[in-house]
N, C-alpha and C positions, 0 to 999 in steps of 0.2 A: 545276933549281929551287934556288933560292938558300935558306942554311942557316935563316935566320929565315923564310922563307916556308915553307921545311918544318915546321919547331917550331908555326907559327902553322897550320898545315893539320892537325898529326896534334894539337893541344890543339883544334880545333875538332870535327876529327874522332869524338876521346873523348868529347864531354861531346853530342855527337850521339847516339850510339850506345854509352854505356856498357856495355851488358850484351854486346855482338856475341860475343863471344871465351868458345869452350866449355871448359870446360875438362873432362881429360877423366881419366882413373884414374892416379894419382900414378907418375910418370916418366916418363906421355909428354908428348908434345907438345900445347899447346892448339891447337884448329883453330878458324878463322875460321866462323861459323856462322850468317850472317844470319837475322833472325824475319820470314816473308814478310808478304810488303806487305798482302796478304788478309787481315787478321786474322780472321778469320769465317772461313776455310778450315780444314779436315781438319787440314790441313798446318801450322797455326800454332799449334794446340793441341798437335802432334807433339814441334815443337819447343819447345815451353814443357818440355814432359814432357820431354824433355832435360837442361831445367835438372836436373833433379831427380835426387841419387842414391838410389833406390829398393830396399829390401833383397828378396831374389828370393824369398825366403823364403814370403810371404804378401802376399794385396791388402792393401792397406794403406785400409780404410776407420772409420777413426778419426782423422780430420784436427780432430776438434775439441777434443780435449784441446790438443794442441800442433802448430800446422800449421810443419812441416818447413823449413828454409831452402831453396830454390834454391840453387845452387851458386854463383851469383854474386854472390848477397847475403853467402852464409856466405862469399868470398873477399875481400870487402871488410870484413867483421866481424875477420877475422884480419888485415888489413891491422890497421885502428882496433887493434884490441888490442896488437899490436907497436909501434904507435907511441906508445901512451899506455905502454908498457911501456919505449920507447925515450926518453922525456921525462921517465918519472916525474915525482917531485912538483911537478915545473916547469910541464907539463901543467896538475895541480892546482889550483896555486896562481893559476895564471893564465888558461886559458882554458875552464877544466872548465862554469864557470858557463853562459857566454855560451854554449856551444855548445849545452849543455842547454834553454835559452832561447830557439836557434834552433831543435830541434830538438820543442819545444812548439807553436814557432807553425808548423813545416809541418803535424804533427798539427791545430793548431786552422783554418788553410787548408784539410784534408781534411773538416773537420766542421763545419766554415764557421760559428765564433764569433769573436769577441775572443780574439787571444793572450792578452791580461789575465785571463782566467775559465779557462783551461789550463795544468793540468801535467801532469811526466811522473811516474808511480809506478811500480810493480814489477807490478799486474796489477788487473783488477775489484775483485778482496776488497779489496785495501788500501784500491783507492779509497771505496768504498764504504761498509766499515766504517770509514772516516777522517769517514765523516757522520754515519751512524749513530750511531758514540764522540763527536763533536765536538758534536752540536744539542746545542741550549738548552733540552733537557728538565727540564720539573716533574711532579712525583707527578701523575698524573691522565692525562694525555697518553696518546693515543691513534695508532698506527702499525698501517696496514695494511697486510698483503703476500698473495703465492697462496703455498699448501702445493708448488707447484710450481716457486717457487723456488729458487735455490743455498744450499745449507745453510748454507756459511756464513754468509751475510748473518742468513738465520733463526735462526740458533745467538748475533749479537750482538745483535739484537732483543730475544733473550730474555735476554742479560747486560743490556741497558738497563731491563728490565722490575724485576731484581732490585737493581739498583745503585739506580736511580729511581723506580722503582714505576710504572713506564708499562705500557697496555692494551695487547697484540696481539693486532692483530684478523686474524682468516685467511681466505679465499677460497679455493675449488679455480677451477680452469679447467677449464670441459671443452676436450676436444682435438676436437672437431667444432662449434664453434658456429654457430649460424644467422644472427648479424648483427653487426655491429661493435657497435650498440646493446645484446645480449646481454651485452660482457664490458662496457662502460663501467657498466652498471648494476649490474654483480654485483657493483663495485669501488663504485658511489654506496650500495649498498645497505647497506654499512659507514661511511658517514661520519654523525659526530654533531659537534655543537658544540665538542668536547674533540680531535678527529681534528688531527692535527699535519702528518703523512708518510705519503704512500703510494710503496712500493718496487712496480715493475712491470716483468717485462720487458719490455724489444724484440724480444728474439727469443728465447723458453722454451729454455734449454738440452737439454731431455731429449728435446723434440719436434720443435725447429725452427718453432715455433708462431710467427709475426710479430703482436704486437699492435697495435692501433689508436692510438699515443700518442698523438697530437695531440686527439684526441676525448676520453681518458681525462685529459688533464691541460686540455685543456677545462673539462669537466665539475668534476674536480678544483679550479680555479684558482677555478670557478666559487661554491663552498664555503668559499673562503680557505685550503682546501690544497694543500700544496709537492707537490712530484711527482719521485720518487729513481727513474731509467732503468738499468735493468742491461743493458747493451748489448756485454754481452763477446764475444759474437759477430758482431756487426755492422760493425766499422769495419774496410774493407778487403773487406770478403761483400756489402752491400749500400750502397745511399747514406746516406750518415746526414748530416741538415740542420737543426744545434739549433736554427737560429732557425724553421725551419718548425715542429720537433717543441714547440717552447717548454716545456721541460721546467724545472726548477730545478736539476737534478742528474744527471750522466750517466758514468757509471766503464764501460772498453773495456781488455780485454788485447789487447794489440797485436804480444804474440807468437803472436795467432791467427790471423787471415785474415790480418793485414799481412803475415805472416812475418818480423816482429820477432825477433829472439832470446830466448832465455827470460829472463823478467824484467825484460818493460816493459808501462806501462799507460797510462791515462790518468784525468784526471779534469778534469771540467766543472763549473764553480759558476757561475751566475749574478751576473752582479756584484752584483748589489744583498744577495744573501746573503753574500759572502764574510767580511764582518765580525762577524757570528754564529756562526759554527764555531769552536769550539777545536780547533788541532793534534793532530795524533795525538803527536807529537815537536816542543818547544819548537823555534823558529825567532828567529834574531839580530830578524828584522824585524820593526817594532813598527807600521807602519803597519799599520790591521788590514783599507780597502781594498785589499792588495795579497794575491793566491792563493799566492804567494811563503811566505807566511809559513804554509803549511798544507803545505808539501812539504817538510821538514828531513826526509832520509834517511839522515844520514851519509854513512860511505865506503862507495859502492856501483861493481859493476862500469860506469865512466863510457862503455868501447866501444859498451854497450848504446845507448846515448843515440845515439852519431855515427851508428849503422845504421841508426837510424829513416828520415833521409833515403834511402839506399839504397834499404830497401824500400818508401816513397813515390816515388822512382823507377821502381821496378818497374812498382809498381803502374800508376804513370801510363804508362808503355810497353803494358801489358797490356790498360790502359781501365779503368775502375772497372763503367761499365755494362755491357762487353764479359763481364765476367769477373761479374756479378751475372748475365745473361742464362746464360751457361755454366755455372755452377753452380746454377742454374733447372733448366736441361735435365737435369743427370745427373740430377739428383733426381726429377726425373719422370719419368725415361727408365726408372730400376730401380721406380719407385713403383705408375706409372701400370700399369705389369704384373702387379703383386700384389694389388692393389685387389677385384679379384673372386676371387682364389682362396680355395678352400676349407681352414678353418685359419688363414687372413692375416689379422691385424689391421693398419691402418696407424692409424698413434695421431698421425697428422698431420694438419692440413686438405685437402680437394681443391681449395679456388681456391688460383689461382696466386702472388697479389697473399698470400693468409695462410704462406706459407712461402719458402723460397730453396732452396741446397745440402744442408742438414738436415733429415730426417724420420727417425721411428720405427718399426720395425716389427716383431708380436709374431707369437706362434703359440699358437694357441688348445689344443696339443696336446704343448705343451712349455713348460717356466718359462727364463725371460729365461739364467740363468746358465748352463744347460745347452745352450739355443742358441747363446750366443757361444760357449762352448768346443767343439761338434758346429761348428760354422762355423769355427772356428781348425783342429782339430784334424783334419778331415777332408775340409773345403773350404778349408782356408790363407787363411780370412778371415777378418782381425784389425777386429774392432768391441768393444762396449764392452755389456755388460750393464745395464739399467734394471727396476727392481722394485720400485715405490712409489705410492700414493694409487692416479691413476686412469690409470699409462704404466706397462706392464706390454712390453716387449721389447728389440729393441738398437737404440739410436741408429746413424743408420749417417751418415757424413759424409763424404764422398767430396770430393776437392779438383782444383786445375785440372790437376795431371797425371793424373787416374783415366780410363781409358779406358772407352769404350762394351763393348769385349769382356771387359772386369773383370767393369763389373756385368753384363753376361750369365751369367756364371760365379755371379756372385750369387745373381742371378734362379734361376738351376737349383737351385742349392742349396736357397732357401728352398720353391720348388716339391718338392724332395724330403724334405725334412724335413717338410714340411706333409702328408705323406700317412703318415707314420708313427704307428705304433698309439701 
């Protein structure tokens, strides 16, 4: 084979099969490790878990604060960082922007809106409270959100209430509802003439609860109000389709399911709103149709930005639906087991369609903090404590490298704790 037909075979090669090449505990050799053709087998979930360096320490079922890199994402992250490191402010000065611009519109490709109506941020909060701080609130104005939202968001609600004099109005969710028509009404049942913004999630962080948006911003749109999507958990975990969801507002960390690195997000404005928001941080751009001009960050880590395609890469190797149906299943697989025991709370829904990878689950015979740490401490499973309104146990969040034999291990656990005085 002649030397350009080689170059031209192993660049076709590469960009075939990015991810092939495992790499494996620092000083030896990487080995060649195809992801079988099955995707749907045993064996390709195996290999995904692979990717992953995993501490032996404990299950690792807390994948939703911060879902872990794959080792292939993190080796092209450290490629990206050495090279903007190797260019410095040449990088900068020259192609920091544009790259950041392409790396928007693979984002807004994944979530299927206008490049135009997408940026990238540092994570939900920012996004979010960049709306929140930014609307065109007057004294009177009214915003509604659930008690079971992300604090932050509820904590700058409440600086707008004092800065502006705006109403917050609050909702609980229950975590078992009887119809989609149940939560769109509990959310109509606060709107008055003065009602501005309603904040809702997509997916309740604490329970894995999936709302109805499209019904809720329905309804919503149907009043003449805006509709703010807290979707931090969803892009990369399930499908997310703005133009289906037709939301007004939609903020996503994308160092969560994507497996982004820490300290990226997103955020969706509806064009037609973009000109209405104040910045969080002034921007050169004075066009006020352009979202451009709502994203001045300063000097931020720029490698973050290049990895996003990477782990849009991944992703699509993996399948989006592939990998929403597989984190279905764990979730039902450790859930669907607990459901009748004595002692078990699941503070999550039982249809399949109202949740994903994320549920909740309490003991009626124990307080939330003392569970996570009897689970860490004595079953080496690391979860996360919840103790507020009406989710009283531990979020448990398991990701694509968690195995069936983990949560078994799980499953025993809570079964034994559950029978304790």
């Amino acid at each position: 084979m002649k030397k350009r037909q080689f170059l031209q075979y192993m660049r076709t090669a590469a960009m075939a099969a990015p991810f092939f090449t495992l790499p494996m505990e620092p000083g030896q050799p990487k080995v060649d490790m195809p992801y079988p053709l099955d995707k749907d087998s045993d064996e390709f979930w195996e290999r995904i878990r692979a990717d992953f360096r995993l501490k032996p320490d404990y299950i690792n079922l807390e994948s939703g604060y911060y879902n872990i890199m794959p080792t292939p994402i993190l080796e092209k992250y450290v490629e990206h960082m050495k090279e903007v490191n190797y260019q410095g402010s040449y990088y900068m000065r020259t192609v920091q922007g544009e790259n950041k611009m392409k790396a928007a519109a693979r984002v807004a490709q994944l979530v299927n809106c206008s490049e135009k109506e997408l940026v990238i941020t540092r994570n939900t909060t920012e996004s979010l409270d960049l709306i929140i701080g930014g609307y065109p609130w007057e004294k009177g104005d009214e915003a509604i959100y659930a008690v079971q939202d992300y604090g932050a968001m509820q904590v700058h609600f409440e600086q707008m209430e004092k800065r502006y004099g705006i109403v917050c109005k609050k909702v609980s969710l229950p975590n078992h509802p009887k119809s989609d028509e149940e939560i769109v009404s509990l959310y109509e049942s606060q709107i008055t003439p003065k009602t501005k913004l309603l904040m809702v999630c997509h997916m309740v962080n604490v329970t894995g609860h999936i709302l109805p948006i499209r019904k809720i911003c329905d309804m919503a749109h149907s009043h003449g109000v805006e509709v703010m999507v807290d979707g931090a958990h969803c892009v990369g975990h399930i499908k997310v389709d703005l133009v289906e969801l037709d939301c007004d507002y939609y903020g996503s960390s994308l160092h969560k399911w994507l497996c982004v690195p820490l300290g990226a997000g997103m955020l969706y404005v509806a064009e037609k709103h973009i000109p209405k928001i104040w910045p969080l941080l002034a921007e050169h751009e004075n066009d006020l149709t352009k979202i451009r001009r709502l994203n001045h960050t300063g000097t931020i880590p720029v490698h973050t930005d290049l990895t996003i395609n990477d782990s849009a890469d991944y992703l699509k190797m993996i399948g989006l639906e592939r990998k929403e149906e597989r984190m279905r299943y764990l979730q039902r697989y450790w859930s669907d087991q607990l459901r009748e025991v004595e002692n078990v709370v699941i503070n999550t829904p039982i249809e399949p369609h109202r949740s994903c990878g994320i549920a909740n689950v309490g003991l009626q015979n124990m307080k939330p903090r003392e569970m996570a740490k009897t689970l860490l401490d004595e079953f080496k499973v690391w979860t996360v404590a919840i103790d507020f309104e009406n989710v009283h146990g531990c979020r448990i969040t398991p990701n694509v490298f968690t195995t069936t034999d983990e949560l078994d291990q799980f499953v025993t656990a809570i079964k034994t704790m559950a029978k304790r005085a």
